[in-house]
FIDREN-884214 format. One record per residue (C-alpha): x, y, z; residue in one letter; residue number from 1. Coordinates in Angstrom, 1 decimal, decimal comma. Example, Ala and Ser with C-alpha at 12.3 -4.5 7.8 and 13.67 -1.06 7.14 Angstrom:
REM residues 2
REC        u        v        w   resn   resi
REC     12,3     -4,5      7,8      A      1
REC     13,7     -1,1      7,1      S      2
END
This chain:
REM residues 199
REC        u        v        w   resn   resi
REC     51,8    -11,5    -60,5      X      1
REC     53,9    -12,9    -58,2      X      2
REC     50,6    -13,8    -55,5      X      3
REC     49,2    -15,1    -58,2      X      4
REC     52,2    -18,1    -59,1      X      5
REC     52,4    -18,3    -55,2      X      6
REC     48,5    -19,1    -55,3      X      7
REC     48,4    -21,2    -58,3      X      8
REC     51,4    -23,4    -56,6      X      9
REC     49,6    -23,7    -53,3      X     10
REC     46,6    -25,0    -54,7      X     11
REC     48,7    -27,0    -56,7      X     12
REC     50,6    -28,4    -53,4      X     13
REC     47,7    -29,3    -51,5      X     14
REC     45,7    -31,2    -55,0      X     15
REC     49,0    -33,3    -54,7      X     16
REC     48,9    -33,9    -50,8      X     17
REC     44,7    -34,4    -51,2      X     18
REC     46,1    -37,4    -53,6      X     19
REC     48,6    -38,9    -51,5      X     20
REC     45,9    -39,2    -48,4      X     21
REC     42,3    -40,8    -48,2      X     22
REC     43,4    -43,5    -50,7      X     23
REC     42,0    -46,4    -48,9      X     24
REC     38,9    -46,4    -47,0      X     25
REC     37,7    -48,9    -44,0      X     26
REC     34,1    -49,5    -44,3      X     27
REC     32,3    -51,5    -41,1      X     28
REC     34,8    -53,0    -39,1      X     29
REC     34,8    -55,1    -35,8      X     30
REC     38,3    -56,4    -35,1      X     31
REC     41,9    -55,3    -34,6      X     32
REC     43,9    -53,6    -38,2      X     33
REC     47,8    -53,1    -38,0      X     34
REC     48,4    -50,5    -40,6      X     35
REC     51,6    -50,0    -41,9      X     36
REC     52,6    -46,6    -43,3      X     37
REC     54,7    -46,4    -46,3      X     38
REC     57,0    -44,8    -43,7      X     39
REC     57,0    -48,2    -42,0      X     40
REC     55,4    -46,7    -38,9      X     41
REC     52,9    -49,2    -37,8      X     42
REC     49,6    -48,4    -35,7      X     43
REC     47,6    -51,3    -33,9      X     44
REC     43,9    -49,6    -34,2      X     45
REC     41,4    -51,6    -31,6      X     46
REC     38,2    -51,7    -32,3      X     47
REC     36,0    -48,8    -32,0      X     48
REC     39,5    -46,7    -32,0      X     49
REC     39,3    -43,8    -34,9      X     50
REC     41,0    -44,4    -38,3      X     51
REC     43,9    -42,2    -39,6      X     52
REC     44,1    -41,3    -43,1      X     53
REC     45,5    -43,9    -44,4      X     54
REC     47,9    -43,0    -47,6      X     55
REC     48,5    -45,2    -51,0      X     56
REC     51,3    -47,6    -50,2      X     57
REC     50,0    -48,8    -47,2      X     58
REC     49,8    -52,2    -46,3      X     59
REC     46,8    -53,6    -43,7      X     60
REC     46,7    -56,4    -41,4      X     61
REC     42,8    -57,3    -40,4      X     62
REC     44,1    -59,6    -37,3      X     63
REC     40,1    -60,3    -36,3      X     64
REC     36,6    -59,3    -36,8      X     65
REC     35,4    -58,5    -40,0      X     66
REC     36,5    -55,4    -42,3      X     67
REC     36,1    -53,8    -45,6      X     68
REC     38,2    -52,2    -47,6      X     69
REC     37,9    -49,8    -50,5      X     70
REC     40,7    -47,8    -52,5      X     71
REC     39,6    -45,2    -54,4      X     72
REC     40,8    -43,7    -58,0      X     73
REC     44,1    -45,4    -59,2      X     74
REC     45,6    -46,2    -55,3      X     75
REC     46,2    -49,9    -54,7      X     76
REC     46,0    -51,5    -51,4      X     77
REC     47,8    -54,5    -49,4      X     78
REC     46,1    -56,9    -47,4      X     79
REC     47,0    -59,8    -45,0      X     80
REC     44,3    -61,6    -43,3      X     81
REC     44,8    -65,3    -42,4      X     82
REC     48,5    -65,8    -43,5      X     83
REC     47,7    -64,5    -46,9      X     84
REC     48,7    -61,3    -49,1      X     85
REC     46,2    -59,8    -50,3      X     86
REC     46,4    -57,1    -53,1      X     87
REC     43,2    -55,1    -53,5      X     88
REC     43,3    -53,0    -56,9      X     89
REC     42,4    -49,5    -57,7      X     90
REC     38,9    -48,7    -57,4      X     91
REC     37,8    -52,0    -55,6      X     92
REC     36,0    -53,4    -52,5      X     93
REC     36,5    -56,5    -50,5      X     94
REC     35,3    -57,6    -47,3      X     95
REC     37,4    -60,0    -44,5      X     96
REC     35,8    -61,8    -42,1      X     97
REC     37,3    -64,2    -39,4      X     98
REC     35,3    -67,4    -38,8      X     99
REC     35,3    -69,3    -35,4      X    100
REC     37,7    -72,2    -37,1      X    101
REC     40,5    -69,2    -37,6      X    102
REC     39,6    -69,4    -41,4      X    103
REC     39,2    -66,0    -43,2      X    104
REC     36,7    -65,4    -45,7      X    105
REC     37,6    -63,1    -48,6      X    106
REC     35,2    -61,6    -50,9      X    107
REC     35,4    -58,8    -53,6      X    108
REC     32,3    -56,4    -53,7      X    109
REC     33,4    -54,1    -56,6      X    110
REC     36,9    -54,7    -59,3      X    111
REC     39,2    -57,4    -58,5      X    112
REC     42,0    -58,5    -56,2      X    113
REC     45,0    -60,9    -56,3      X    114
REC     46,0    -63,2    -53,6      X    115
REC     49,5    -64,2    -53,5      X    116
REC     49,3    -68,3    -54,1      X    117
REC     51,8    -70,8    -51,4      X    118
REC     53,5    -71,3    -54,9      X    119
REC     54,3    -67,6    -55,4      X    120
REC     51,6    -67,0    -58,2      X    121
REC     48,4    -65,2    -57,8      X    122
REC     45,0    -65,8    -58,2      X    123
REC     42,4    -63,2    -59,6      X    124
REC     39,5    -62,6    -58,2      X    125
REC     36,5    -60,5    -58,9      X    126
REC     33,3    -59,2    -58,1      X    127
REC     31,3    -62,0    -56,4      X    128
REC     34,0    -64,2    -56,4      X    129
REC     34,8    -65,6    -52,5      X    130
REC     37,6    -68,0    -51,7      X    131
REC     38,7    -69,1    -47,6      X    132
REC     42,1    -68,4    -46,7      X    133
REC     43,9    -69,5    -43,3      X    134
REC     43,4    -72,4    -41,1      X    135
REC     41,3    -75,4    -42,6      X    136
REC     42,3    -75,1    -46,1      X    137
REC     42,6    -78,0    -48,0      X    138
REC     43,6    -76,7    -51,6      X    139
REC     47,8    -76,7    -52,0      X    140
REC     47,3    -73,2    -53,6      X    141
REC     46,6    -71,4    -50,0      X    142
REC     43,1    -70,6    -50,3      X    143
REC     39,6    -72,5    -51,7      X    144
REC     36,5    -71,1    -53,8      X    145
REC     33,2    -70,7    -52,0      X    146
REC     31,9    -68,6    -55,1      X    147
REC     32,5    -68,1    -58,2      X    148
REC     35,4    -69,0    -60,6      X    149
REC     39,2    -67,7    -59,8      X    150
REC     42,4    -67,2    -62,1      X    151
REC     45,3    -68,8    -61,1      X    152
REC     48,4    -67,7    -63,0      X    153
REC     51,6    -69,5    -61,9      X    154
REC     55,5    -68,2    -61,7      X    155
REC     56,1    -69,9    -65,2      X    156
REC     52,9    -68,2    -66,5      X    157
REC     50,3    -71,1    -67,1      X    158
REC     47,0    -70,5    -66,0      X    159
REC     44,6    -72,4    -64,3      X    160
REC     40,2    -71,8    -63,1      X    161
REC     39,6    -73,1    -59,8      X    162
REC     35,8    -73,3    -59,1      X    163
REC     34,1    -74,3    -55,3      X    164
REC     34,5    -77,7    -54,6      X    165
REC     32,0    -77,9    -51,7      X    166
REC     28,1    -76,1    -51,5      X    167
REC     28,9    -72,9    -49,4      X    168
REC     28,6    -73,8    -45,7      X    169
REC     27,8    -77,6    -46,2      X    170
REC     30,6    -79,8    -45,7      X    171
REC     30,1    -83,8    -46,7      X    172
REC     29,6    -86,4    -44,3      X    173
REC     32,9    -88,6    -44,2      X    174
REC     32,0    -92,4    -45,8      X    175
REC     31,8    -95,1    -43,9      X    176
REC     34,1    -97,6    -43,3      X    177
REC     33,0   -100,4    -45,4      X    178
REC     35,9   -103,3    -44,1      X    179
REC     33,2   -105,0    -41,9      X    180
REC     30,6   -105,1    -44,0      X    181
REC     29,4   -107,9    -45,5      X    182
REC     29,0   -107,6    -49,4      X    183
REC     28,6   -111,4    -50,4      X    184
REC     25,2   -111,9    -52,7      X    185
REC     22,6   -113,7    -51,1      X    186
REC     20,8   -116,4    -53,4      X    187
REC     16,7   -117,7    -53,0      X    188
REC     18,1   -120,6    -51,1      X    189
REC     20,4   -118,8    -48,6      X    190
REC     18,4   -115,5    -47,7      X    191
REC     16,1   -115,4    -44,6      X    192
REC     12,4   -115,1    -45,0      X    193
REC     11,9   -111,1    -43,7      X    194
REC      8,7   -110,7    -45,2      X    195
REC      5,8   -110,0    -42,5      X    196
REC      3,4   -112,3    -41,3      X    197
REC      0,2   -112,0    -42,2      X    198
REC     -2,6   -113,8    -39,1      X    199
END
């Protein structure tokens, strides 16, 4: 009888370590991660170095390249890539990838994340949904939409949709500066014959 309690605990001791471990997966990467351990022991992992089992709790740093990032079952991730927090919920996927202008762009594959706004809010985002985050941002919230519609909720609670701005990878030409340009109306009797001549 008493094997059997000592058995029964043991299995029960190692489903709760299985739980703790293997929360968050690292699907193709290229770049440098610093992983933080809800130990706070942190690990610089180069690329092509192997991954450790990396618990629930933990909090990531992609620094370059591209990455994604998976949690499985009801373990929740943290993110920073580009200056931005990043908080990737249970069951979900999202990609990082640097760009050459330092931006990052973030995109959910599967469920949802939350960035943390400048302002201290966050802003949902879900399958499909893709937003730039670092250098070369131009919205006052921290990040803009490439795809899809996002969530903002602010510290007082109002909500707001912010939807791209731009066509994905086409930027608008800047206008012209119109000061020396002459805009006066020309009449019959002041315009200049342009009309070709017929011989």
């Amino acid at each position: 009888m008493l094997k059997k309690i000592f058995g029964l605990m043991f299995i029960l001791f190692m489903a709760f370590q299985l739980s703790a471990f293997a929360a968050i997966n690292i699907g193709q990467r290229t770049g440098t991660l610093k992983i933080t351990m809800p130990d706070s022991t942190v690990l610089i992992i180069a690329p092509g170095d192997p991954l450790p089992v990396i618990p629930d709790g933990a909090t990531l740093e992609v620094v370059s390249g591209i990455a994604e990032i998976s949690t499985t079952g009801a373990s929740t991730v943290q993110v920073v890539a580009g200056g931005q927090t990043i908080n990737v919920t249970p069951a979900s996927t999202i990609s990082i990838s640097f760009e050459a202008t330092g931006a990052v762009i973030v995109g959910v594959t599967e469920g949802s994340a939350n960035i943390v706004t400048a302002s201290g809010g966050t802003a949902h985002i879900d399958a499909g949904d893709q937003v730039r985050v670092g250098a070369g941002v131009t919205a006052g919230s921290g990040f803009d939409v490439i795809r899809g519609q996002v969530t903002v909720t602010q510290p007082d609670g109002t909500t707001t949709t912010q939807e791209p701005t731009t066509v994905e990878g086409y930027t608008p030409p800047e206008l012209p500066n119109t000061d020396d340009v002459d805009t006066t109306v020309q009449t019959e009797e002041t315009a200049a014959d342009i009309s070709p001549v017929v011989r």
